[in-house]
mmCIF file as gemmi writes it, N, C-alpha and C atoms, coordinates in Angstrom:
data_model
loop_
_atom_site.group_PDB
_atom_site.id
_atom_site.type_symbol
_atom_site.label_atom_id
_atom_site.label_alt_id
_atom_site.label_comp_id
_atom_site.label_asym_id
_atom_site.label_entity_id
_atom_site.label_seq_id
_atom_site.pdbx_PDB_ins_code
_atom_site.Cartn_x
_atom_site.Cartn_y
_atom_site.Cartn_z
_atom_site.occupancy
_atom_site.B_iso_or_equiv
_atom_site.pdbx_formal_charge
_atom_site.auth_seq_id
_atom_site.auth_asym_id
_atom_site.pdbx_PDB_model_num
ATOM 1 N N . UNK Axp A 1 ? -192.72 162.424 -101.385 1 0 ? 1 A 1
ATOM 2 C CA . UNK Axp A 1 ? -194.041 162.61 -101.965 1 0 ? 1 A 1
ATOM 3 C C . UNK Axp A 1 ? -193.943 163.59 -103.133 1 0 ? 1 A 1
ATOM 4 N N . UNK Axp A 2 ? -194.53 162.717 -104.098 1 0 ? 2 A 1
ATOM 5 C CA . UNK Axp A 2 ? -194.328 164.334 -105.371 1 0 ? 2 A 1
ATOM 6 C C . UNK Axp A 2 ? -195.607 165.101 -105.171 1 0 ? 2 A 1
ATOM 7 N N . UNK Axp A 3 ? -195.051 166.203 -105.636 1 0 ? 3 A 1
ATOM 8 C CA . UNK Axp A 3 ? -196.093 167.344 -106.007 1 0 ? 3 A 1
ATOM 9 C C . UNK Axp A 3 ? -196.685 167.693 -107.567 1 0 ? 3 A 1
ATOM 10 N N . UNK Axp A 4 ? -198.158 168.137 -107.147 1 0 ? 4 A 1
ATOM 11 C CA . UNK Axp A 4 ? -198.783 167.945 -108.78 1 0 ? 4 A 1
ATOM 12 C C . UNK Axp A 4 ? -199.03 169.739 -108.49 1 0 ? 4 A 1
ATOM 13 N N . UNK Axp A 5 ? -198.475 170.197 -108.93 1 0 ? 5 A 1
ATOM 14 C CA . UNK Axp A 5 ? -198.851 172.084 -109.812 1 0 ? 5 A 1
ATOM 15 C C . UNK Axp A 5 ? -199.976 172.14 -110.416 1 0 ? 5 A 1
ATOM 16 N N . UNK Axp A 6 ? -200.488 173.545 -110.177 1 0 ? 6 A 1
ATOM 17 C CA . UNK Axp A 6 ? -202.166 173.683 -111.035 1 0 ? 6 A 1
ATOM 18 C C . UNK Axp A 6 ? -201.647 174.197 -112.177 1 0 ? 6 A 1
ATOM 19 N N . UNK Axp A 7 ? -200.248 174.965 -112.321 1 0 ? 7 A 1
ATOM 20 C CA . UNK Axp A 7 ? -200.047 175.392 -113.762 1 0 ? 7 A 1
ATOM 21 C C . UNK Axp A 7 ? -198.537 175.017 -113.505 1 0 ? 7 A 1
ATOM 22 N N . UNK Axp A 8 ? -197.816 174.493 -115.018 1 0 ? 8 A 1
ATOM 23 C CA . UNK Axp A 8 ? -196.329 174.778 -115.244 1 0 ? 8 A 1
ATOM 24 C C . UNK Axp A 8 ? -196.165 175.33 -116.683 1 0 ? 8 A 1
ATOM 25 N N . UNK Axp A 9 ? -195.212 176.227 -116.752 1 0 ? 9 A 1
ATOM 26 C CA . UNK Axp A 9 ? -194.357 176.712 -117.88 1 0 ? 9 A 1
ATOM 27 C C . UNK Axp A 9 ? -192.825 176.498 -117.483 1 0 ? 9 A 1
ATOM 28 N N . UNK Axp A 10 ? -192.346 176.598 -119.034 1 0 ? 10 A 1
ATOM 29 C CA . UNK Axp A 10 ? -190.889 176.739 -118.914 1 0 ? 10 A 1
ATOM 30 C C . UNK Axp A 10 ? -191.037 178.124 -119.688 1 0 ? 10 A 1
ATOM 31 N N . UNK Axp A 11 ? -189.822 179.029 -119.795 1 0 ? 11 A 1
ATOM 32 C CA . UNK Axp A 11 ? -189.33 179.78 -120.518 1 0 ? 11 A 1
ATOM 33 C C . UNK Axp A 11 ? -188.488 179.491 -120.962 1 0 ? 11 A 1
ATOM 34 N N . UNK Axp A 12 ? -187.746 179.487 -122.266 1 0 ? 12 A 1
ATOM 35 C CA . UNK Axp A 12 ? -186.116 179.282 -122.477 1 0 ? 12 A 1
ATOM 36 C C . UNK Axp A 12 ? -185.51 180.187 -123.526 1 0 ? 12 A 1
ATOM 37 N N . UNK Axp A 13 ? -184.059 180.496 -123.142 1 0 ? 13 A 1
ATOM 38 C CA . UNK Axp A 13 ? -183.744 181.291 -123.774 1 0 ? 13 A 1
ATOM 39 C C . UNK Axp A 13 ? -181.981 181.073 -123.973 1 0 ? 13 A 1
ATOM 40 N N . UNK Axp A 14 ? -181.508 180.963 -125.789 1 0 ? 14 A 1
ATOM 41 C CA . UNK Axp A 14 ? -180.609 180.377 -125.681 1 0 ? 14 A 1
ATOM 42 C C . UNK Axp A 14 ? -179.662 181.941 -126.42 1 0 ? 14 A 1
ATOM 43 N N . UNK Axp A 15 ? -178.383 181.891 -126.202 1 0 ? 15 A 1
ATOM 44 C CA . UNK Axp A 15 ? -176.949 182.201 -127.183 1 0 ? 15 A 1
ATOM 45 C C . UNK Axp A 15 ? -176.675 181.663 -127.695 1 0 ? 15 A 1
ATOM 46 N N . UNK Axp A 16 ? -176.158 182.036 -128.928 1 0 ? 16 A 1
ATOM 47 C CA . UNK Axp A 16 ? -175.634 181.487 -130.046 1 0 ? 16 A 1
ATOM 48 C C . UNK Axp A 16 ? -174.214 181.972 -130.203 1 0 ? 16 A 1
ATOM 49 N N . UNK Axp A 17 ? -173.418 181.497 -130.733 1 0 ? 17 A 1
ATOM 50 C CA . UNK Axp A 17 ? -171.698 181.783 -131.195 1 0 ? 17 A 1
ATOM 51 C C . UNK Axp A 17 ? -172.183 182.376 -131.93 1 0 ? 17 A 1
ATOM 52 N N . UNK Axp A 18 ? -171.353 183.941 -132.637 1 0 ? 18 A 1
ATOM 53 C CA . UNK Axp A 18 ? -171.468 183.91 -133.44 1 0 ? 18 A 1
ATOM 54 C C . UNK Axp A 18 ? -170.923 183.4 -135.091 1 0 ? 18 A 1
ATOM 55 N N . UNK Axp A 19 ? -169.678 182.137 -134.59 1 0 ? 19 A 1
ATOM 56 C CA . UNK Axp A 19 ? -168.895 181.631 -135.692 1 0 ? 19 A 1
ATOM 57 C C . UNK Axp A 19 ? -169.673 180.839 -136.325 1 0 ? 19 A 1
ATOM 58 N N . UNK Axp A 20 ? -169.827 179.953 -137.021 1 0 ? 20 A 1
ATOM 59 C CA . UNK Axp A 20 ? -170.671 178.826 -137.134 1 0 ? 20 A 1
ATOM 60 C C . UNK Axp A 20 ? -169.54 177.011 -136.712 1 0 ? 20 A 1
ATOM 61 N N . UNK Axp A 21 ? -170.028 176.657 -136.119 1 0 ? 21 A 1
ATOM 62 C CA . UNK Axp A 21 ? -171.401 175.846 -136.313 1 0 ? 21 A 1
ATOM 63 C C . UNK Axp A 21 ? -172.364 176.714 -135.229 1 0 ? 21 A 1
ATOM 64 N N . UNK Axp A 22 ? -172.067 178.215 -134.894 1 0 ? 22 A 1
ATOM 65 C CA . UNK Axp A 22 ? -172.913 178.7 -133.84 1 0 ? 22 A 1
ATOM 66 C C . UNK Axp A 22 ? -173.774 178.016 -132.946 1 0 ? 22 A 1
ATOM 67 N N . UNK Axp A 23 ? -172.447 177.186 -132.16 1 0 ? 23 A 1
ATOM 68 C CA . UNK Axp A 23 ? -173.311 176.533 -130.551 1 0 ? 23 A 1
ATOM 69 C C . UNK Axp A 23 ? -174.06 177.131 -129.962 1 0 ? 23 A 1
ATOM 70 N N . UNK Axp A 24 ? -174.799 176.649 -129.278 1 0 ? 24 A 1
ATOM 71 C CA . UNK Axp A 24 ? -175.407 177.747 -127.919 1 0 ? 24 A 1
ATOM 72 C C . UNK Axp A 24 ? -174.189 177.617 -126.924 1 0 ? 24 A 1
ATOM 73 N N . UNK Axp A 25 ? -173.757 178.871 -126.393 1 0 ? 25 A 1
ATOM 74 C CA . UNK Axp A 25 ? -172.738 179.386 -125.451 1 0 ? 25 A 1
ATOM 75 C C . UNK Axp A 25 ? -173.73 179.277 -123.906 1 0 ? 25 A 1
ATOM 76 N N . UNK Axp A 26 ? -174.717 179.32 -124.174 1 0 ? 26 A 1
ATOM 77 C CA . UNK Axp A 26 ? -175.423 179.919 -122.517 1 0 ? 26 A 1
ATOM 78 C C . UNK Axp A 26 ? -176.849 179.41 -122.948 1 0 ? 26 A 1
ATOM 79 N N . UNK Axp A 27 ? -177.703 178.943 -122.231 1 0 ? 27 A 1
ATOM 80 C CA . UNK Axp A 27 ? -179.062 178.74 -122.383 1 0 ? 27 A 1
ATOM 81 C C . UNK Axp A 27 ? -179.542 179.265 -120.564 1 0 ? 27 A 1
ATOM 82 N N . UNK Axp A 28 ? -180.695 179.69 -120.686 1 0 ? 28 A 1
ATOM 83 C CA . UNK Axp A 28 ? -181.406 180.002 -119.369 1 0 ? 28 A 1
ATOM 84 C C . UNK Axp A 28 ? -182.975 179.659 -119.334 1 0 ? 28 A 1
ATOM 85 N N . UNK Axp A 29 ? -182.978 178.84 -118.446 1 0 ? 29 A 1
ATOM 86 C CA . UNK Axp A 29 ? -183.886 178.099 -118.106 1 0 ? 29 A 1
ATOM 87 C C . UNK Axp A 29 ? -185.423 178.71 -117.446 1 0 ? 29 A 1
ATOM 88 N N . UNK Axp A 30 ? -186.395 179.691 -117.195 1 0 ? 30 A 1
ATOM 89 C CA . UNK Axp A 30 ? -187.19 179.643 -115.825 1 0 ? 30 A 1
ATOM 90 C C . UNK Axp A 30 ? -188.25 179.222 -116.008 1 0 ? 30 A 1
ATOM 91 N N . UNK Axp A 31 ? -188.339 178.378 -114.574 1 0 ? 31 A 1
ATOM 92 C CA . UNK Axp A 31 ? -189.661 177.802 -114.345 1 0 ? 31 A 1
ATOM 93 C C . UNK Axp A 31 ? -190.64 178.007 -113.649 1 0 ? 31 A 1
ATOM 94 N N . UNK Axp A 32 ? -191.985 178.248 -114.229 1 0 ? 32 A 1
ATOM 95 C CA . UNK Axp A 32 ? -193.191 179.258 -113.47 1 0 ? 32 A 1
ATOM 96 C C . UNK Axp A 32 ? -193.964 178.231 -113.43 1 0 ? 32 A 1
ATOM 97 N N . UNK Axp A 33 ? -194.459 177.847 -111.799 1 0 ? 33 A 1
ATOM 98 C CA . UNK Axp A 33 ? -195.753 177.156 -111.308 1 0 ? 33 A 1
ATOM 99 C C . UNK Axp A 33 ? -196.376 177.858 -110.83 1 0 ? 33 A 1
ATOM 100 N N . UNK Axp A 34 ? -197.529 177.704 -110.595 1 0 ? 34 A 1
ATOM 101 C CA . UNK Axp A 34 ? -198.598 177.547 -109.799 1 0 ? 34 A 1
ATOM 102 C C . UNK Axp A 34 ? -199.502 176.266 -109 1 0 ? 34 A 1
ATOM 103 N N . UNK Axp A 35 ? -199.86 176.724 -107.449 1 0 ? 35 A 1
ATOM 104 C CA . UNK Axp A 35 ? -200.173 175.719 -107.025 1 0 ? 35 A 1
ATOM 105 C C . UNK Axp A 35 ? -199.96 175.756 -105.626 1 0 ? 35 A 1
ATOM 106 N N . UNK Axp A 36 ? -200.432 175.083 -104.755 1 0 ? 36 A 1
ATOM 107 C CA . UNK Axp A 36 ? -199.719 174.993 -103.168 1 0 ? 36 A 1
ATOM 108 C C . UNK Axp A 36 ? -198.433 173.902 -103.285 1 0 ? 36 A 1
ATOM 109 N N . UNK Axp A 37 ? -197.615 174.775 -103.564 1 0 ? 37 A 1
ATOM 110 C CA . UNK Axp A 37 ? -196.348 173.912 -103.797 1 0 ? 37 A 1
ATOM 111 C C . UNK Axp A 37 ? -195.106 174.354 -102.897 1 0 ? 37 A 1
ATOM 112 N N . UNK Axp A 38 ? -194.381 173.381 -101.933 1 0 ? 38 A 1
ATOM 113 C CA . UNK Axp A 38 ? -193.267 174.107 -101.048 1 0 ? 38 A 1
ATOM 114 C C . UNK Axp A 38 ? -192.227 174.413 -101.65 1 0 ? 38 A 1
ATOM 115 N N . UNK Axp A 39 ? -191.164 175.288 -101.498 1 0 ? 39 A 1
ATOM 116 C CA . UNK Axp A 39 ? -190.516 175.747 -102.241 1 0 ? 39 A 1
ATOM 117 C C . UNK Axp A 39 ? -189.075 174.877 -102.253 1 0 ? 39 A 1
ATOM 118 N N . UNK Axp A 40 ? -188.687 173.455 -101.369 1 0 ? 40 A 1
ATOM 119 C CA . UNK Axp A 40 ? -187.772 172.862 -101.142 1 0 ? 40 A 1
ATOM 120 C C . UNK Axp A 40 ? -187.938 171.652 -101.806 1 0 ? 40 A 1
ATOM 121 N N . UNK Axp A 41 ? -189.02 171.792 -102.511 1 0 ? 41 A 1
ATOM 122 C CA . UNK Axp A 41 ? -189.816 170.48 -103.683 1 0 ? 41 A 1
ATOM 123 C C . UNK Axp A 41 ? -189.412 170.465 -104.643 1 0 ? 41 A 1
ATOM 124 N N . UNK Axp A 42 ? -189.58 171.926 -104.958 1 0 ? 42 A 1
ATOM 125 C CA . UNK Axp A 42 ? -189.614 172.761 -106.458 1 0 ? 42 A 1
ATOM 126 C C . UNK Axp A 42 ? -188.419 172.47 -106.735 1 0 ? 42 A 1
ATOM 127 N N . UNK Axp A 43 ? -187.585 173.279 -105.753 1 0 ? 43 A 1
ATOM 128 C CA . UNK Axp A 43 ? -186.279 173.031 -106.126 1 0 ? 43 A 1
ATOM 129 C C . UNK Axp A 43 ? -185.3 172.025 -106.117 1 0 ? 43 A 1
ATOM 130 N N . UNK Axp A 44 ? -185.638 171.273 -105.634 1 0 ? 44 A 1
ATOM 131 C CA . UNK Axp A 44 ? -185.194 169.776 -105.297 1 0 ? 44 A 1
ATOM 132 C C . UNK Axp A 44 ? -185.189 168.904 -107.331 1 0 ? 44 A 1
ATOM 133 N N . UNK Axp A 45 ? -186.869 169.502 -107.469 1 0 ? 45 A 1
ATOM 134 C CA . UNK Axp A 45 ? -187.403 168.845 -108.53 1 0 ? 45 A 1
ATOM 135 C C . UNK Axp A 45 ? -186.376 169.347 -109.769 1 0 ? 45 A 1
ATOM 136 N N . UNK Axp A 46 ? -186.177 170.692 -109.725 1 0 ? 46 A 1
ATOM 137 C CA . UNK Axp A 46 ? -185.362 171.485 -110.849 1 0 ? 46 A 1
ATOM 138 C C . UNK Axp A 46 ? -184.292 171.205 -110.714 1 0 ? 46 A 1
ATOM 139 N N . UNK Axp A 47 ? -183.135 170.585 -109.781 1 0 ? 47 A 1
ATOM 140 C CA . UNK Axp A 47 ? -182.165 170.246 -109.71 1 0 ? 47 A 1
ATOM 141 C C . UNK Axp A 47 ? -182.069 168.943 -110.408 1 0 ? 47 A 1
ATOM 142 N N . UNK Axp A 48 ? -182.857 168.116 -110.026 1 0 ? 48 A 1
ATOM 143 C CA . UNK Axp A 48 ? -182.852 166.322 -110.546 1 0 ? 48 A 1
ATOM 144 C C . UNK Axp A 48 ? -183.209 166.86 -111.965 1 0 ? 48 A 1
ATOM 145 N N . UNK Axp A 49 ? -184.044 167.588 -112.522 1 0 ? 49 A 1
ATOM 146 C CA . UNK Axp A 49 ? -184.127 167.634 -113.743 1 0 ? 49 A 1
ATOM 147 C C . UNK Axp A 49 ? -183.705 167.762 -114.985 1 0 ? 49 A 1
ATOM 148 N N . UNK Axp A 50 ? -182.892 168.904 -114.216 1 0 ? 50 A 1
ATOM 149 C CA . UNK Axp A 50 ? -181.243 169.412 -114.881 1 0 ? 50 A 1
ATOM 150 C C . UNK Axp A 50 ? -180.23 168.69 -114.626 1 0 ? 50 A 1
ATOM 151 N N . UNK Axp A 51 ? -179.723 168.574 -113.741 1 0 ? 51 A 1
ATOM 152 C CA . UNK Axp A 51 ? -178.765 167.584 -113.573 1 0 ? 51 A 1
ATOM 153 C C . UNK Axp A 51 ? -178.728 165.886 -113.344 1 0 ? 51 A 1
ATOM 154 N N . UNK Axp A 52 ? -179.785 165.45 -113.661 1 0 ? 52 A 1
ATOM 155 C CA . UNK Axp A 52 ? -179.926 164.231 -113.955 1 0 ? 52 A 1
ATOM 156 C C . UNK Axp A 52 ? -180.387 163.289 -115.282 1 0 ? 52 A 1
ATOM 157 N N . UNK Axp A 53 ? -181.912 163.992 -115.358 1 0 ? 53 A 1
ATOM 158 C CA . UNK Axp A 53 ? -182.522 163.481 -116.161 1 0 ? 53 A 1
ATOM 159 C C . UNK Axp A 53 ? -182.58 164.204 -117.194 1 0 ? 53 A 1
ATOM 160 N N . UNK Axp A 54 ? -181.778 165.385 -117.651 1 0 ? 54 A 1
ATOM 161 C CA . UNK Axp A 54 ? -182.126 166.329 -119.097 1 0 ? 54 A 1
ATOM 162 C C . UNK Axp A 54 ? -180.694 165.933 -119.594 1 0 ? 54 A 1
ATOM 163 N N . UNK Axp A 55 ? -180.886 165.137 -120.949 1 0 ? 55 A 1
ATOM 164 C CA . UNK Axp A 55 ? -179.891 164.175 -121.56 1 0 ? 55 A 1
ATOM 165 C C . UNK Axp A 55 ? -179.45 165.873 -122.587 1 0 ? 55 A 1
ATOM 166 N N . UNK Axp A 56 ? -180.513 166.458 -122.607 1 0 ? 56 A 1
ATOM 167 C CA . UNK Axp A 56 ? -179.998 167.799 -123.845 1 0 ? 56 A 1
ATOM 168 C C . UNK Axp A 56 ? -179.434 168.904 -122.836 1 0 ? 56 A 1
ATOM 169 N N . UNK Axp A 57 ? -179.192 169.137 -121.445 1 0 ? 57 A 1
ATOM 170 C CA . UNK Axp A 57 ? -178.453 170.003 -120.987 1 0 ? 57 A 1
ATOM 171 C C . UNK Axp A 57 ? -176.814 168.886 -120.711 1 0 ? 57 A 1
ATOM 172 N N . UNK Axp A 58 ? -177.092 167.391 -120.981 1 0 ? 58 A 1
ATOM 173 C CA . UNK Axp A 58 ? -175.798 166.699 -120.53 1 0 ? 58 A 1
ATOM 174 C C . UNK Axp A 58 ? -174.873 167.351 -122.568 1 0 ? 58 A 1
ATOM 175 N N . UNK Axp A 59 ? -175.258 167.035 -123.424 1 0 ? 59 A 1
ATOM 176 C CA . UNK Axp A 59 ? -175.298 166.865 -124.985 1 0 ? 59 A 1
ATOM 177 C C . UNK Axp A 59 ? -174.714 168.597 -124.892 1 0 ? 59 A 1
ATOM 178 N N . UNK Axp A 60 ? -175.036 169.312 -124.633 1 0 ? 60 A 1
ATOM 179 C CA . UNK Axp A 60 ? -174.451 170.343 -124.79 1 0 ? 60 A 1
ATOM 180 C C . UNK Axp A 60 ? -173.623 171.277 -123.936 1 0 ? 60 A 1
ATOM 181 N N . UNK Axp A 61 ? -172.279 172.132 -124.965 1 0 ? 61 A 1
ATOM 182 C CA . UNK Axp A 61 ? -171.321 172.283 -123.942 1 0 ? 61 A 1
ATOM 183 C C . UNK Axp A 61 ? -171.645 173.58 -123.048 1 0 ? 61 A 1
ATOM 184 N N . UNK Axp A 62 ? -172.89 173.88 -123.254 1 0 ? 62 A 1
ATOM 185 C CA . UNK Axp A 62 ? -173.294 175.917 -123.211 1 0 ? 62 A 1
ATOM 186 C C . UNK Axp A 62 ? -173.577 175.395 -121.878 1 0 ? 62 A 1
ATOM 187 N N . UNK Axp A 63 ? -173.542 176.734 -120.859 1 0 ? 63 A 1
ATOM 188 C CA . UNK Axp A 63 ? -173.832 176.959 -119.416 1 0 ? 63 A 1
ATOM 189 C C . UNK Axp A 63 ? -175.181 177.054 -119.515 1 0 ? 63 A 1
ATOM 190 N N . UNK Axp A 64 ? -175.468 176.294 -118.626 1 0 ? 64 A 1
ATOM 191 C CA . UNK Axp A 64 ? -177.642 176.808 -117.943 1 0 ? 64 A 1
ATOM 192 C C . UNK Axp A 64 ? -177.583 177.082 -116.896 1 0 ? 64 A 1
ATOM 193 N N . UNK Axp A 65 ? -178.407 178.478 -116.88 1 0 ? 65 A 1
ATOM 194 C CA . UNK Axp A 65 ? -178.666 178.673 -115.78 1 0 ? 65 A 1
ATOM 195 C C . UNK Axp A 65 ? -180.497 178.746 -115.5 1 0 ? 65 A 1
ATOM 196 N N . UNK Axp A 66 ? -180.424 178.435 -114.262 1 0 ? 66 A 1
ATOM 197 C CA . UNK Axp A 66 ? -181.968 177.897 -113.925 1 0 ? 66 A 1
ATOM 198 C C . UNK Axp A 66 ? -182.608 179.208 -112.956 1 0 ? 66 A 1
ATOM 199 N N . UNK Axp A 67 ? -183.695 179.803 -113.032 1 0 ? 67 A 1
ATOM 200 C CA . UNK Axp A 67 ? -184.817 180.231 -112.307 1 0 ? 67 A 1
ATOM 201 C C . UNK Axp A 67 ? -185.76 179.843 -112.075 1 0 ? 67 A 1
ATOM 202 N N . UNK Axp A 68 ? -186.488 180.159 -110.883 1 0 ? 68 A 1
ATOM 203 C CA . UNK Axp A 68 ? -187.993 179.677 -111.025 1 0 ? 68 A 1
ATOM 204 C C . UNK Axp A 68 ? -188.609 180.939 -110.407 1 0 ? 68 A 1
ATOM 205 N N . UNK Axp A 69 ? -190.387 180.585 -109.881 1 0 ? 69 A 1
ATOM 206 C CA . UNK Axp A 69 ? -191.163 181.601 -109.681 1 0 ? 69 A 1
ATOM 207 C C . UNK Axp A 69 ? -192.274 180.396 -109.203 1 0 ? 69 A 1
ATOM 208 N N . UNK Axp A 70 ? -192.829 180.821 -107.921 1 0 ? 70 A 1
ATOM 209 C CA . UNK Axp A 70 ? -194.177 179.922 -107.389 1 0 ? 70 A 1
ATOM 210 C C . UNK Axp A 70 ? -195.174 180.946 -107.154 1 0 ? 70 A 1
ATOM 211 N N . UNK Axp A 71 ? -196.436 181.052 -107.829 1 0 ? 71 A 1
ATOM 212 C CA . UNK Axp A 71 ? -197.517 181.914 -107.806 1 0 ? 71 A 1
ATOM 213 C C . UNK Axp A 71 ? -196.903 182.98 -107.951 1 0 ? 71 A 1
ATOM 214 N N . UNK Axp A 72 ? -195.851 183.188 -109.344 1 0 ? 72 A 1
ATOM 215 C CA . UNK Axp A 72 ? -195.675 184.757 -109.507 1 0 ? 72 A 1
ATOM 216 C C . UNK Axp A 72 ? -194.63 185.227 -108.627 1 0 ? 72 A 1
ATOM 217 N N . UNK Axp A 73 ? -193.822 184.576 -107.415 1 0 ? 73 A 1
ATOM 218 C CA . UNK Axp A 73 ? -193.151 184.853 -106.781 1 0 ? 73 A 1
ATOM 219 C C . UNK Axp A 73 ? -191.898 183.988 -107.257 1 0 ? 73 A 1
ATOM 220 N N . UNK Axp A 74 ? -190.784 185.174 -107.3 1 0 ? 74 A 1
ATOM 221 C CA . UNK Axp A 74 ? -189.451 184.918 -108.01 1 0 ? 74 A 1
ATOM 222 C C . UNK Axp A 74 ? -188.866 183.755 -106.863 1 0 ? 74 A 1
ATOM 223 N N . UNK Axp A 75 ? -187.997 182.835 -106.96 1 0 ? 75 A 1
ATOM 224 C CA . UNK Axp A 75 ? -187.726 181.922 -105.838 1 0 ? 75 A 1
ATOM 225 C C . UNK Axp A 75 ? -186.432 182.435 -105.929 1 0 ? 75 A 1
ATOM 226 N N . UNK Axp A 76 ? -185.96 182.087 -104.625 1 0 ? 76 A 1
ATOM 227 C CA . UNK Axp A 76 ? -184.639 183.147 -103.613 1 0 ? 76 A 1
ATOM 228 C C . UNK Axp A 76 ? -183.373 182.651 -104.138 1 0 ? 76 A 1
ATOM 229 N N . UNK Axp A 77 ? -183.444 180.963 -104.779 1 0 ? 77 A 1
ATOM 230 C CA . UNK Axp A 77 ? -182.425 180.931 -105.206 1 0 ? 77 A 1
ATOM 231 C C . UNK Axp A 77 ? -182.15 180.315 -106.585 1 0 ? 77 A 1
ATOM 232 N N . UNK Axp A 78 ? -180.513 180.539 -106.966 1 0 ? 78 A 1
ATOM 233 C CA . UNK Axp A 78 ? -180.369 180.447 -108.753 1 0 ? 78 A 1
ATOM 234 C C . UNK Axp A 78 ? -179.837 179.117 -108.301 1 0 ? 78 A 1
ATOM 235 N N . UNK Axp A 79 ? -180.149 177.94 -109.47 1 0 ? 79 A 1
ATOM 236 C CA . UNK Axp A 79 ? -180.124 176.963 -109.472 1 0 ? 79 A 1
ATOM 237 C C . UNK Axp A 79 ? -178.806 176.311 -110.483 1 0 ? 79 A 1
């Protein structure tokens, strides 16, 4: 069953090389909902997202790392 959130954001935040063609080395991901949302959803959802269906974290060689937060509460684990 999917879940519908009363609010979503992303944050993102990337590194750059500093040589040029200055890749991004590292990008970091977090994702802030709101909502009665379980927390084995969320993360379920942020996994398939990243590792499935985001063709621009497959396209690039930089590390992501993923957070989230449900009603303001940091979630327990890094993704």
């Amino acid at each position: 069953m999917r879940f519908q959130p009363e609010k979503f954001e992303m944050h993102v935040k990337g590194w750059n090389a500093e040589d040029h063609p200055k890749r991004f080395t590292a990008i970091h991901i977090h994702y802030a909902l709101e909502g009665t949302l379980q927390e084995t959803k969320v993360v379920r959802a942020i996994q398939l997202s990243k590792d499935k269906y985001c063709s621009v974290a497959h396209s690039l060689s930089a590390e992501v790392t993923v957070s989230y937060s449900i009603n303001g509460v940091a979630g327990n684990k890094l993704i």
